[in-house]
N, C-alpha and C positions, 0 to 999 in steps of 0.2 A: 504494500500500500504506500503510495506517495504521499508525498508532506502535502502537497494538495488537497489531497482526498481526508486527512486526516483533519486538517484543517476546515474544512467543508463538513463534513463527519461533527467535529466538535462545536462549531458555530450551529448547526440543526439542534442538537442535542440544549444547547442555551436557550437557543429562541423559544424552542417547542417546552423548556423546564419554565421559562418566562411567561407563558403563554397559561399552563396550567396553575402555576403559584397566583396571576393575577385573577384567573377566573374566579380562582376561590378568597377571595379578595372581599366577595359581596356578601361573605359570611360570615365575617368579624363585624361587631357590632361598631358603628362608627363613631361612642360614644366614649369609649375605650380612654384615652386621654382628655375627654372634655375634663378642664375643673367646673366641679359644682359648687356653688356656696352652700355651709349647712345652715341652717335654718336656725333661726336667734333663742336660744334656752326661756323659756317664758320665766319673767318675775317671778317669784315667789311671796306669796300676800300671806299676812297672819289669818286674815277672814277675806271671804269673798260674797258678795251682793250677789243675788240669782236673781234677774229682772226677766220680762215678761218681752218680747221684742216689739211685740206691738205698739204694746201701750208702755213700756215703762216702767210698769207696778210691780212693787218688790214681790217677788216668791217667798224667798228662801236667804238665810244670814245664815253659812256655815266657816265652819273653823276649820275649814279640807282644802285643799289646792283642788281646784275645778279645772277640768281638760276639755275640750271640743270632742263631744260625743256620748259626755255624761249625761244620765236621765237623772230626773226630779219626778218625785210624789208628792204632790201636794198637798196639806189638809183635805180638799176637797177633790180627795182621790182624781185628781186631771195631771197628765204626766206628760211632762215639756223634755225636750231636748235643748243642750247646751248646743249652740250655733257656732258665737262670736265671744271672745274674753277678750275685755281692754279692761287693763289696767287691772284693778280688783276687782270689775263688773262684768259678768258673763251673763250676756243675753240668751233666754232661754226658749226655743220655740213651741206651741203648744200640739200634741201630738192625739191625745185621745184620752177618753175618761176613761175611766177604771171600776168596775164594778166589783166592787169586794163581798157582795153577798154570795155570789158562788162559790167562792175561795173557802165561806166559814162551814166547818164539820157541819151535822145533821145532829 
């Protein structure tokens, strides 16, 4: 075999190894090196307000660190989901009443 042919031979062998490494290229996820920012540690409040989102009106005064996706029972068995937290006040949205007479034994 001539230096030609080897030559040729070896150049085919890259292209074609070039060709396969890049196709598979669209399988790595392209997000690989993005930087993300993490997301800012919420305050931590000794108590927190549980407000109504609509109106306003206080629920609930607890002594708990409140997260976005807590529920609340209300005295008048109506059970709201935590929305929005600014600051110490997490707005709570209203979800459905609660019937507690079925819950109670016979």
């Amino acid at each position: 075999m001539t230096y030609k042919h080897r030559l040729t031979l070896f150049a085919g062998i890259v292209i074609l190894c070039s060709i396969l490494i890049f196709s598979f290229l669209h399988l790595i996820p392209l997000n690989i090196f993005s930087i993300q920012q993490k997301p800012e540690p919420q305050k931590v409040y000794d108590y927190y307000f549980i407000l109504d989102e609509t109106d306003g009106r206080s629920l609930m005064y607890v002594p708990l660190v409140v997260n976005i996706g807590d529920e609340v029972l209300t005295e008048e068995n109506k059970l709201y989901k935590v929305v929005k937290i600014e600051e110490n006040r997490a707005y709570a949205r209203f979800i459905k009443d609660i019937n507690l007479d079925k819950y109670k034994q016979k």
